[in-house]
FISELUM-329133 format. One line per 3 residues: number of its first residue (from 1); their letters; for each residue x, y, z of C-alpha. Coordinates in Angstrom, 3 decimals, decimal comma, always signed. Example, Ala and Ser with C-alpha at 12.3 -4.5 7.8 and 13.67 -1.06 7.14 Angstrom:
<tises>
1> AS> +12,300:-4,500:+7,800 | +13,670:-1,060:+7,140
</tises>
This chain:
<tises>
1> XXX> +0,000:+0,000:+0,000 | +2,898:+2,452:+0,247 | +2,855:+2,981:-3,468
4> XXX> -0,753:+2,666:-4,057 | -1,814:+0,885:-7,493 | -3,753:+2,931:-10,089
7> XXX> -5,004:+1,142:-12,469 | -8,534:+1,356:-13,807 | -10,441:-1,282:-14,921
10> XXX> -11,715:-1,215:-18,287 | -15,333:-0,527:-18,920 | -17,589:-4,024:-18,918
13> XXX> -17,976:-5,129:-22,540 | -21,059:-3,878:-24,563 | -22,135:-7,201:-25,199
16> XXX> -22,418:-8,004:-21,631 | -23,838:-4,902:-20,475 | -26,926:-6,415:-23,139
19> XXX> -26,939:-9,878:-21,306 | -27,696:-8,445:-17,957 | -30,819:-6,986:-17,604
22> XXX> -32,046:-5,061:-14,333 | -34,035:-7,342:-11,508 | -37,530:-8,307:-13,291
25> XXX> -40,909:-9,025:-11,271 | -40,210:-12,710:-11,638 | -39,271:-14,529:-8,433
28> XXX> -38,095:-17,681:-6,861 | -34,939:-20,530:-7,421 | -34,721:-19,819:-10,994
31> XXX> -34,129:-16,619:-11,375 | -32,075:-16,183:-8,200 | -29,864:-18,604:-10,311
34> XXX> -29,937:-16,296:-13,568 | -28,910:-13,799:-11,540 | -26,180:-15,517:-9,992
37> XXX> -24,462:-17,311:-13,328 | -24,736:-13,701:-15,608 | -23,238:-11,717:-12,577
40> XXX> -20,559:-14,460:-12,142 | -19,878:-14,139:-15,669 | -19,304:-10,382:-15,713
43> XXX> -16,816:-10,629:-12,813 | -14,847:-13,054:-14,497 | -14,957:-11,398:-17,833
46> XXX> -12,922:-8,691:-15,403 | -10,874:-10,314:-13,078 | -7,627:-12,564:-13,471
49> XXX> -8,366:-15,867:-14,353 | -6,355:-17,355:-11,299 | -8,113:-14,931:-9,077
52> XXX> -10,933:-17,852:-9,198 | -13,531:-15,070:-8,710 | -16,311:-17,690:-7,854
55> XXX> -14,338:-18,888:-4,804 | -15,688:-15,315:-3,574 | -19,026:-14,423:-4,648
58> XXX> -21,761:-16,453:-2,506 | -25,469:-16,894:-3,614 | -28,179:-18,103:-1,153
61> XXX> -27,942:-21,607:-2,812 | -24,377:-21,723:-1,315 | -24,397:-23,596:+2,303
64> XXX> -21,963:-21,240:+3,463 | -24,103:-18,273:+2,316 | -25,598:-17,543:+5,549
67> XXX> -22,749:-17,836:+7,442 | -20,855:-15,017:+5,769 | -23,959:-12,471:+6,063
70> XXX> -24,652:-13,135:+9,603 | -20,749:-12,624:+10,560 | -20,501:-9,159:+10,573
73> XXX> -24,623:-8,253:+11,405 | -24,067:-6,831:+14,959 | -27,647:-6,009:+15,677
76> XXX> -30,333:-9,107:+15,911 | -33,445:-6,840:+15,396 | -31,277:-7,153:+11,704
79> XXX> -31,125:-10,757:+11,762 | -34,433:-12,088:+11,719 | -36,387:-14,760:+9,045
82> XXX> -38,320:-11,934:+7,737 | -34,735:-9,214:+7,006 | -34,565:-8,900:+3,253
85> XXX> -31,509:-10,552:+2,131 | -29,003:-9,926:-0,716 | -29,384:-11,784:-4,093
88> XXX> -25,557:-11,888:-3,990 | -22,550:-11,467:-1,611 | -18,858:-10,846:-3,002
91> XXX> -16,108:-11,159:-0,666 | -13,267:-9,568:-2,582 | -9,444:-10,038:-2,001
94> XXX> -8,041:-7,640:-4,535 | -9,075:-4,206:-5,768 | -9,905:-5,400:-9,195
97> XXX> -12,305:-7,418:-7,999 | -14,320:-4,255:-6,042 | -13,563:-2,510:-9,261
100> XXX> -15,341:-5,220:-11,496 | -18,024:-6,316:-8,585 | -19,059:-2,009:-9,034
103> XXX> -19,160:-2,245:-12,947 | -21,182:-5,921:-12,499 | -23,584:-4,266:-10,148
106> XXX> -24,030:-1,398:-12,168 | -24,752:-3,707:-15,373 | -27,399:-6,039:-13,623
109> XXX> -29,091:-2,809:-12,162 | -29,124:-3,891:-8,465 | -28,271:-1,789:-5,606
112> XXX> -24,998:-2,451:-4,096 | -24,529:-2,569:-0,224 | -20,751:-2,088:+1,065
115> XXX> -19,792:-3,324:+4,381 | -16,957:-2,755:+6,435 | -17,846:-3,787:+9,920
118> XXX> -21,626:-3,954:+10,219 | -21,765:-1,735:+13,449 | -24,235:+0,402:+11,577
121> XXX> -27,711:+0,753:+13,437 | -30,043:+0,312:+11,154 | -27,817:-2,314:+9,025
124> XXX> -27,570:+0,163:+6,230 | -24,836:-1,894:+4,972 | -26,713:-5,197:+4,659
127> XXX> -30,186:-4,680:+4,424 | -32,603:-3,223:+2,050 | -36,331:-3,459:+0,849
130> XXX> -34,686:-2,966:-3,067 | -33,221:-6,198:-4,847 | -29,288:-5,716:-3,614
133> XXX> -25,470:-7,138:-3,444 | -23,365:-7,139:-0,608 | -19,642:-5,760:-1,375
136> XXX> -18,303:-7,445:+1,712 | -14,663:-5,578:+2,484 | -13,570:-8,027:+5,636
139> XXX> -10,564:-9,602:+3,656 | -10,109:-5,845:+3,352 | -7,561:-5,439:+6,770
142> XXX> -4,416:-4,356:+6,025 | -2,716:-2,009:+8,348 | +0,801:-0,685:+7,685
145> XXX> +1,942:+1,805:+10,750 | +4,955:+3,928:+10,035 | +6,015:+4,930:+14,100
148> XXX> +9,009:+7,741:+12,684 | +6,799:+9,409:+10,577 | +3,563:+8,992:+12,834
151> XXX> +1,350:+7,878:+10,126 | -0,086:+4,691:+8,966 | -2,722:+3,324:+5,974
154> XXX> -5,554:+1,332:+7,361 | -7,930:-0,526:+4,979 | -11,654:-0,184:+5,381
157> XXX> -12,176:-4,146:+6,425 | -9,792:-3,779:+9,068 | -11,331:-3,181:+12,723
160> XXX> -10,532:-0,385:+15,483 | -9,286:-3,092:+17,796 | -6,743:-4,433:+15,133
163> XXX> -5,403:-0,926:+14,342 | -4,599:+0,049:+17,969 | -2,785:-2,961:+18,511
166> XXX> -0,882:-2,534:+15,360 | -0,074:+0,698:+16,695 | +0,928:-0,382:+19,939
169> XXX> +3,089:-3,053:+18,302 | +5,367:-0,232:+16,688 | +4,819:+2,334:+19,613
172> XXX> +3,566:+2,772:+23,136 | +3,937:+6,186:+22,987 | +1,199:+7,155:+19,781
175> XXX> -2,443:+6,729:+19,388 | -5,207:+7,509:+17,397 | -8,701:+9,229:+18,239
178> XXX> -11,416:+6,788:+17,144 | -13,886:+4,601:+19,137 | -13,842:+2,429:+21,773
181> XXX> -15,580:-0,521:+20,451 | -12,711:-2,790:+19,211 | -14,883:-4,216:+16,239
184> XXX> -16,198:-1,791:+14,592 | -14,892:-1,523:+10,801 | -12,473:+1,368:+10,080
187> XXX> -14,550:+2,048:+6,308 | -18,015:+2,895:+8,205 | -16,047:+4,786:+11,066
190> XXX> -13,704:+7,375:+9,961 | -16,090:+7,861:+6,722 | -18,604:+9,024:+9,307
193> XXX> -16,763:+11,101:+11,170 | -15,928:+8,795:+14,407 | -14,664:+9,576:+18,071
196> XXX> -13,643:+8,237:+20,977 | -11,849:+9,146:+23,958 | -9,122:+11,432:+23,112
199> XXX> -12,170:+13,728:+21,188 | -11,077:+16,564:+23,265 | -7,304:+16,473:+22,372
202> XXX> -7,021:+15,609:+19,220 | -10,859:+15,829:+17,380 | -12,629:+13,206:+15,316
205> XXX> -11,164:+10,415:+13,717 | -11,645:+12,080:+9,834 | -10,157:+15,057:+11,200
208> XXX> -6,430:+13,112:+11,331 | -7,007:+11,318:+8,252 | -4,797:+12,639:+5,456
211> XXX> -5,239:+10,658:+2,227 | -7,639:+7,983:+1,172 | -8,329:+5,293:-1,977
214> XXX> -12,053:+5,271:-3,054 | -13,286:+3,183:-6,392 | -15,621:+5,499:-7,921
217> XXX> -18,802:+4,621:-10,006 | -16,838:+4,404:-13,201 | -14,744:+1,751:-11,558
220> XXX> -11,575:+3,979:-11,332 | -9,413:+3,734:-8,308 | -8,506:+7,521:-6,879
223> XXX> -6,657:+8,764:-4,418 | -6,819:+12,036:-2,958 | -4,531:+13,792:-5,651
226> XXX> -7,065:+12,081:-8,253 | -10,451:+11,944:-6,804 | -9,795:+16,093:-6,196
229> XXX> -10,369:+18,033:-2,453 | -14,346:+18,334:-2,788 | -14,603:+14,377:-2,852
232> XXX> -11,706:+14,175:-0,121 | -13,523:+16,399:+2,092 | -17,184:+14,220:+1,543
235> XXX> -16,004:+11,157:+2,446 | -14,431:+12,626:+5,782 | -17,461:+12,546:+7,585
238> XXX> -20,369:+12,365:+4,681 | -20,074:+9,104:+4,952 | -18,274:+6,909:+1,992
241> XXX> -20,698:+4,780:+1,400 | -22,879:+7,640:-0,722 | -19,410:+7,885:-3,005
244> XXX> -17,786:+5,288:-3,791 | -16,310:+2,145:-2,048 | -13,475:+3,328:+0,335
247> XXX> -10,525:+0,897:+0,304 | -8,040:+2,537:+2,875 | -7,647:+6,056:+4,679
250> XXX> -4,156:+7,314:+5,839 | -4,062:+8,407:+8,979 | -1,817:+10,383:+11,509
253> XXX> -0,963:+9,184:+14,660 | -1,210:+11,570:+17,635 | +1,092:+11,362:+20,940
256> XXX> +0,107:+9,585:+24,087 | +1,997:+9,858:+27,120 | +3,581:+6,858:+28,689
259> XXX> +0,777:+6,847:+31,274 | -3,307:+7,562:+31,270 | -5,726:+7,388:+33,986
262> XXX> -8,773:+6,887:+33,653 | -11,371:+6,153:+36,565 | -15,520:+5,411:+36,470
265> XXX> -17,441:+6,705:+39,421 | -21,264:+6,213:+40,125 | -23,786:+7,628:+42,187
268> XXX> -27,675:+7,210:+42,455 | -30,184:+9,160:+42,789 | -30,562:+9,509:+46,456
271> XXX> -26,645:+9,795:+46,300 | -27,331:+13,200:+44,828 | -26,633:+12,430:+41,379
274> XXX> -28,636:+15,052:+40,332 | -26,222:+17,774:+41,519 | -23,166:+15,448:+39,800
277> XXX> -25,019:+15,184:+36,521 | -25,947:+19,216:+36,430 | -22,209:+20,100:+37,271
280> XXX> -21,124:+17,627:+34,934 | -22,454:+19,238:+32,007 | -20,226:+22,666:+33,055
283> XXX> -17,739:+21,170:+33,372 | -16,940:+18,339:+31,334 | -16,721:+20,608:+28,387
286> XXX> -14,609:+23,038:+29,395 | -12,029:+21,308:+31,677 | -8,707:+20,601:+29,674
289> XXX> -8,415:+19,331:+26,536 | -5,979:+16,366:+28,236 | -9,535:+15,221:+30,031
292> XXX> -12,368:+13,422:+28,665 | -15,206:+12,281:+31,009 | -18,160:+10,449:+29,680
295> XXX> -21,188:+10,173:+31,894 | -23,878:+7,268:+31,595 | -26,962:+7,242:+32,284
298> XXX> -29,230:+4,225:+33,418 | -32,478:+3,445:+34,837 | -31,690:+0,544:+37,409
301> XXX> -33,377:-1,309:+40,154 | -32,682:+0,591:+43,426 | -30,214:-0,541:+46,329
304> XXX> -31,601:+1,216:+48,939 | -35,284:+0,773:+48,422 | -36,380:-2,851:+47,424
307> XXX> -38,834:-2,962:+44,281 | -38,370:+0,381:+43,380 | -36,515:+1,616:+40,270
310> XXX> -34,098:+4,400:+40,238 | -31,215:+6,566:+37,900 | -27,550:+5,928:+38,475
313> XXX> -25,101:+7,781:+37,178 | -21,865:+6,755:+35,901 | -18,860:+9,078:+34,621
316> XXX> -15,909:+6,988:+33,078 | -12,819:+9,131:+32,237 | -9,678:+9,220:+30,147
319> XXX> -6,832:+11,356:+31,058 | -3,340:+12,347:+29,647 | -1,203:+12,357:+32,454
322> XXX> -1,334:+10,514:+36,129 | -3,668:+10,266:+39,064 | -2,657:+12,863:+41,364
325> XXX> -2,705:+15,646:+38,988 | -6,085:+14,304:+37,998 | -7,720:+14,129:+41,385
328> XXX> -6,380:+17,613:+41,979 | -7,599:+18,933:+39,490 | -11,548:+17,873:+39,888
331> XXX> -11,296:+18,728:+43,101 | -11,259:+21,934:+42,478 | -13,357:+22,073:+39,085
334> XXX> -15,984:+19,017:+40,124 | -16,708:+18,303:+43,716 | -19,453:+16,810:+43,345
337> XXX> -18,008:+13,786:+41,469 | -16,144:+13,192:+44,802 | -12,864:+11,399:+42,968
340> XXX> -10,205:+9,771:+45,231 | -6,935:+8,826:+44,301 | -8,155:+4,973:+44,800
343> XXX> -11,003:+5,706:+42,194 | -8,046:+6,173:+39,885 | -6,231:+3,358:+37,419
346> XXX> -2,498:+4,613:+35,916 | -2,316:+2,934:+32,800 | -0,616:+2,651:+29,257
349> XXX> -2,677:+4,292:+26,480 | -3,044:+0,413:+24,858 | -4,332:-1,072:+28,583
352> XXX> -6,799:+2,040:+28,540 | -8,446:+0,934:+25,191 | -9,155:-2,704:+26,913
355> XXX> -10,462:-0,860:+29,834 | -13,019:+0,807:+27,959 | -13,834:-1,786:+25,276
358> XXX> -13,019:-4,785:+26,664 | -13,683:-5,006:+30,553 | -10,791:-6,249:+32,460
361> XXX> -8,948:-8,011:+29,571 | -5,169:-7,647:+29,903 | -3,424:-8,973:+26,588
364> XXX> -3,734:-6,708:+24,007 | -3,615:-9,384:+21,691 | -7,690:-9,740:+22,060
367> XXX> -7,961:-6,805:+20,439 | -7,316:-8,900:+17,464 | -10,774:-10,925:+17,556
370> XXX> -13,326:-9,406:+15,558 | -16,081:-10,677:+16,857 | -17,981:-9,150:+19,779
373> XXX> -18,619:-11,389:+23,115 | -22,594:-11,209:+22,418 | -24,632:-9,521:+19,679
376> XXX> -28,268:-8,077:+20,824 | -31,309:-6,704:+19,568 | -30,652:-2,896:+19,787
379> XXX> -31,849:+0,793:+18,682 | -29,354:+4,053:+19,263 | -30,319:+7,769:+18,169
382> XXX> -29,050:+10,785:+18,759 | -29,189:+14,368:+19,964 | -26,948:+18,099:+20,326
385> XXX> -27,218:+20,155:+23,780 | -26,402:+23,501:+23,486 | -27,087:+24,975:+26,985
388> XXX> -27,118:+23,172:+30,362 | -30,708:+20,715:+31,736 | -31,941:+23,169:+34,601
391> XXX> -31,609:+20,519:+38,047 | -35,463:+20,682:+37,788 | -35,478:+20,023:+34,122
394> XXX> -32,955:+16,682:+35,251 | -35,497:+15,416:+38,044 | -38,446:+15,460:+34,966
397> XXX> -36,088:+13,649:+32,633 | -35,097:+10,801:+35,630 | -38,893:+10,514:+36,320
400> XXX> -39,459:+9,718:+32,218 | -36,814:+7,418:+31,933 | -37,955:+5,411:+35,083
403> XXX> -41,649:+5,220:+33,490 | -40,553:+4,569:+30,216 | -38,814:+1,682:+30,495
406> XXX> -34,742:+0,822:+29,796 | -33,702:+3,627:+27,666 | -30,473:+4,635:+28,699
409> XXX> -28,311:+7,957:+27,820 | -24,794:+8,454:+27,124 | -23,281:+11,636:+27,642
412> XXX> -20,132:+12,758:+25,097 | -18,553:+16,331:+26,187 | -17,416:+18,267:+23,186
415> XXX> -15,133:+21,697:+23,399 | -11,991:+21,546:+23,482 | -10,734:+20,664:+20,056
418> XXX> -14,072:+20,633:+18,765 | -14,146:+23,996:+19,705 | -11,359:+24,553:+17,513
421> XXX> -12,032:+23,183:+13,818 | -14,800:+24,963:+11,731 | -17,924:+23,736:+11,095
424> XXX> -17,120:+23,407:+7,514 | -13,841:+21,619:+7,820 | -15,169:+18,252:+7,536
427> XXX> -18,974:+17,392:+6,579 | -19,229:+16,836:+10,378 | -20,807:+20,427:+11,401
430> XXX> -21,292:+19,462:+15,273 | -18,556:+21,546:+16,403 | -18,289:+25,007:+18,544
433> XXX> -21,731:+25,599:+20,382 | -22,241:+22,346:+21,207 | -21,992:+21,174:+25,143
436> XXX> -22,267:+17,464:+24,327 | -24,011:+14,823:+22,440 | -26,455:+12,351:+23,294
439> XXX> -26,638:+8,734:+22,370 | -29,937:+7,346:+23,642 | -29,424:+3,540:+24,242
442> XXX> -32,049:+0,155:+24,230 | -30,854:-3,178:+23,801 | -33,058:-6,438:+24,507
445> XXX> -32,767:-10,365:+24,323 | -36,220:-11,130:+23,582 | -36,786:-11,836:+19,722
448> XXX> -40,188:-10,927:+18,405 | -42,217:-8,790:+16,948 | -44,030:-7,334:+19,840
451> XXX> -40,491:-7,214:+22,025 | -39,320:-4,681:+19,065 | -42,401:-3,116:+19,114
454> XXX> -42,260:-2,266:+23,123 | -38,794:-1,160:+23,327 | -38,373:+1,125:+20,164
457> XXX> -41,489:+2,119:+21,623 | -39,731:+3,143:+24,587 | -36,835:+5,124:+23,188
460> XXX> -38,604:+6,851:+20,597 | -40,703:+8,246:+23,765 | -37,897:+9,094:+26,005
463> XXX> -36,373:+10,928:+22,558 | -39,422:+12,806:+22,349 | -39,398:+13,530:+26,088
466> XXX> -36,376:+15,835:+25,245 | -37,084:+18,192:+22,636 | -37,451:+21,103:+24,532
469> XXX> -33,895:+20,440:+25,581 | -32,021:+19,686:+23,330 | -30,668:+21,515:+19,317
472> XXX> -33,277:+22,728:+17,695 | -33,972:+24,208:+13,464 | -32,492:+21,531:+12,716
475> XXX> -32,987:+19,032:+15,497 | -29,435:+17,783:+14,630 | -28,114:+13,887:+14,485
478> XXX> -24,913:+12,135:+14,541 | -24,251:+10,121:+11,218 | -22,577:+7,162:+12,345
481> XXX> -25,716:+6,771:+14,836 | -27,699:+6,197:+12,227 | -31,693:+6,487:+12,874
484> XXX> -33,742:+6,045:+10,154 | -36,717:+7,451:+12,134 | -35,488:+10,812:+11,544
487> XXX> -36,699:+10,402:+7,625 | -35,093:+8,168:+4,470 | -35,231:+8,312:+0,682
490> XXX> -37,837:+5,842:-0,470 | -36,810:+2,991:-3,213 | -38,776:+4,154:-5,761
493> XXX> -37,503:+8,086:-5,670 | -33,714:+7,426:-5,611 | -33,524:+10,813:-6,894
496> XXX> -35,814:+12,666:-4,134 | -33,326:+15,637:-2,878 | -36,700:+16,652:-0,924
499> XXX> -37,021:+13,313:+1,178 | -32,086:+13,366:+1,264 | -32,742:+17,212:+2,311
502> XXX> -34,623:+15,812:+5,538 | -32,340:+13,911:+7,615 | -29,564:+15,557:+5,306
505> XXX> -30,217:+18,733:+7,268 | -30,039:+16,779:+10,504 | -26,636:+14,983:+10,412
508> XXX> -24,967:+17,831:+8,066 | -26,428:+20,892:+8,748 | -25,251:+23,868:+6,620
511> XXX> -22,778:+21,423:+4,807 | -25,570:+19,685:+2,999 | -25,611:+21,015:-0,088
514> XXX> -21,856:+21,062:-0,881 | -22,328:+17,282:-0,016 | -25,352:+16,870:-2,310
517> XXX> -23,182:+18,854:-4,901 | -20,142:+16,508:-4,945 | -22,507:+13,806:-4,868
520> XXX> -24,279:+15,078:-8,246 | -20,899:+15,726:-9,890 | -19,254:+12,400:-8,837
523> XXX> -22,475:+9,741:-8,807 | -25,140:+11,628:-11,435 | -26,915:+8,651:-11,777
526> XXX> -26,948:+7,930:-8,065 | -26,046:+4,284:-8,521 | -24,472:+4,880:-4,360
529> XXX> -27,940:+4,641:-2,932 | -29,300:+3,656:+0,165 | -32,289:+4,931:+2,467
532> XXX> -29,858:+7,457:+4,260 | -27,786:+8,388:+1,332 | -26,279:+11,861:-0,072
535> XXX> -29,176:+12,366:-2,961 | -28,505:+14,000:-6,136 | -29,400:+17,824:-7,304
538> XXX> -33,101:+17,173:-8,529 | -33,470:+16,836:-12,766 | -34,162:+20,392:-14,422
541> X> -36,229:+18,409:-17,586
</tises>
């Protein structure tokens, strides 16, 4: 990957654009197999003969076909009898064959579905209600770390937990800002803009990336000096999926010092966690840049009073530099949390991404596994807050999350660097202004239709509980918690910029339209579609 390839692949022969013919009414075993044998054909047609190209592409007739879609689906509300399914899934080892598997796509007028990790929320990379491939990019994991020059190029297949160990490997003295879920895939999170833990320091994840490789529409493989600075900004946080298939992003690696601390504290209700949680939200945003403390938020069966539910919160915290400086610090900025020294863990950066991701695992080598300890059924959105919850505001809130069920919240300060980068940097607009975000949380065990129905039930109540609270014209959203409640571009008006301009608004704000623009000059035809996608400039016929 150091000197990245360039070649394009030649356009798919005019004969066999004739053969294939888009996805007709007729159904069932017979046409599945039509499908399957002209696609197959095209890729070959445009791959290397000892690539064996059918060793890769899988068709539901194939035994192990649904054990390569359900390996990366990390949400079971997504993995049910009745989830539409791909026709096809191609498992590619080579950029040709992404290059070709576009072209085929293209040619046999399906939609194509990229996936990179399959964290996404809504399974935007795996499911759809329109006839659709899977571009599966898990073979895709190549991650080359250069420690003297602080950089490294990370392919889109390859997960968060296998890049910070390949850092760590070379270093224990760099890091790099991204999340702290060790399998989520590195296409899906830097294209949409991701964070973690050293947010405050160093910004989002796209904001240290430096160079990329996309395939475009027409098959062509560009990297930043090719693909120009308007599609280098997009897929920085407009997520990549609305582009082009991302193969790799180069990153820079920021410094760590040789020891973190990081600490969780908790207190209940009747432990005056209201007064913590109020205080929090002054100060958490505007303490040092070297301090990042999340705070949780969870309805929870009470300690003190049998029977009765109650709201504990729980702030977990990263910082650069040791305990006692720590410590002394809140104690003067955040009595309320109440931190001792013995609250506190002095750590390597490395042991501090298993302390958040990977409770009480001590080998770094488990970052390596890329697959999660337990998959649920699960629904996240998202909100901004611009000015502090009033105490008395709080108490309402703890009062609707007890009634409504097991929605909980998680609390993600901002200033700092945030405060720092414009709005228009990066498609990622949530910058200066903003206190913190909000991820609302549900997960469940129970499968069913009428468990889904009860708990999405329950979020989308306790979402609606804080409007008055929270950003507002738009009401704005975080992209890589995607929520397709907040609207989506039907199948049958892939060209709606009225139905994109909706949520658009919401996870882009004023950078919408420069998106939608790059979008219309790179992908015209919109063949990058899905239900949350960039749209294209509406037709002037």
């Amino acid at each position: 990957m150091k000197s990245r390839p360039t070649n394009i692949l030649p356009a798919v022969p005019f004969l066999l654009l004739l053969f294939l013919s888009p996805p007709s009414p007729a159904t069932g075993a017979a046409a599945d197999a039509s499908v399957y044998q002209s696609f197959l054909r095209c890729l070959e047609t445009n791959t290397a003969p000892e690539d064996k190209i059918s060793d890769l592409v899988y068709s539901p007739t194939n035994r192990t076909f649904n054990s390569v879609l359900q390996a990366y689906i990390r949400n079971s509300r997504l993995n049910t009898s009745s989830t539409p399914k791909p026709s096809i899934i191609i498992t590619p080892t080579k950029i040709p064959h992404i290059q070709a598997a576009v072209l085929c796509t293209k040619a046999a007028g399906y939609q194509l579905k990229t996936r990179s990790g399959g964290h996404d929320y809504e399974g935007l990379s795996y499911v759809s209600d329109s006839p659709f491939f899977i571009l599966d990019m898990f073979n895709f994991r190549s991650i080359e770390i250069d420690a003297a020059a602080k950089s490294g190029w990370v392919q889109a297949g390859a997960t968060l937990g296998e890049l910070y160990y390949r850092i760590w490997q070379k270093s224990n003295v760099l890091g790099f800002p991204a999340g702290i879920c060790p399998t989520v895939g590195v296409g899906g999170h830097l294209s949409g803009a991701g964070y973690g833990n050293l947010l405050r320091k160093y910004g989002l994840s796209t904001d240290n990336v430096v160079d990329a490789q996309i395939v475009d529409v027409n098959g062509k493989l560009l990297d930043r000096a090719s693909m120009g600075e308007d599609l280098f900004w997009a897929i920085r946080g407009g997520g990549g999926a609305s582009f082009g298939v991302i193969i790799a992003y180069k990153i820079v690696l920021v410094p760590v010092p040789e020891t973190v601390t990081v600490f969780r504290v908790e207190k209940y209700l009747e432990q005056n966690a209201t007064d913590m949680a109020y205080q929090w939200q002054l100060v958490a945003p505007k303490t040092t840049k070297d301090l990042f403390m999340r705070m949780l938020l969870q309805p929870v069966s009470s300690k003190t009073k049998k029977g009765e539910t109650t709201v504990r919160a729980s702030v977990l915290a990263e910082y650069l530099g040791n305990a006692d400086s720590l410590v002394a610090l809140l104690g003067k900025e955040f009595p309320e949390l109440g931190l001792k020294k013995e609250d506190c863990l002095e750590m390597s950066w490395i042991q501090s991404v298993l302390w958040w991701g990977l409770d009480n695992e001590t080998n770094p080598a488990v970052l390596l596994s890329r697959q999660p300890e337990s998959v649920n059924f699960g629904k996240r959105k998202s909100d901004y807050v611009q000015n502090p919850i009033p105490k008395a505001s709080l108490e309402w809130i703890w009062k609707k999350m007890i009634e409504s069920g097991k929605t909980g919240f998680v609390f993600n300060p901002y200033g700092g660097a945030m405060d720092e980068v414009p709005a228009t940097e990066t498609p990622f607009p949530h910058r200066a202004g903003n206190l913190y975000k909000i991820q609302y949380s549900i997960s469940w065990k129970e499968a069913g239709v009428e468990a889904e129905k009860k708990y999405l039930g329950q979020i989308r109540r306790i979402y609606s509980y804080m409007t008055p609270f929270v950003s507002k014209n738009p009401r704005s959203a975080y992209l890589n918690y995607r929520d397709l409640d907040i609207g989506i571009v039907q199948p049958a008006s892939k060209n709606s910029f009225d139905e994109g301009k909706v949520y658009g608004g919401k996870y882009f704000n004023g950078n919408f339209e420069r998106l939608v623009k790059v979008k219309t000059a790179v992908d015209p035809h919109n063949f990058f579609w899905n239900e949350q996608s960039i749209p294209v400039l509406p037709s002037k016929a």
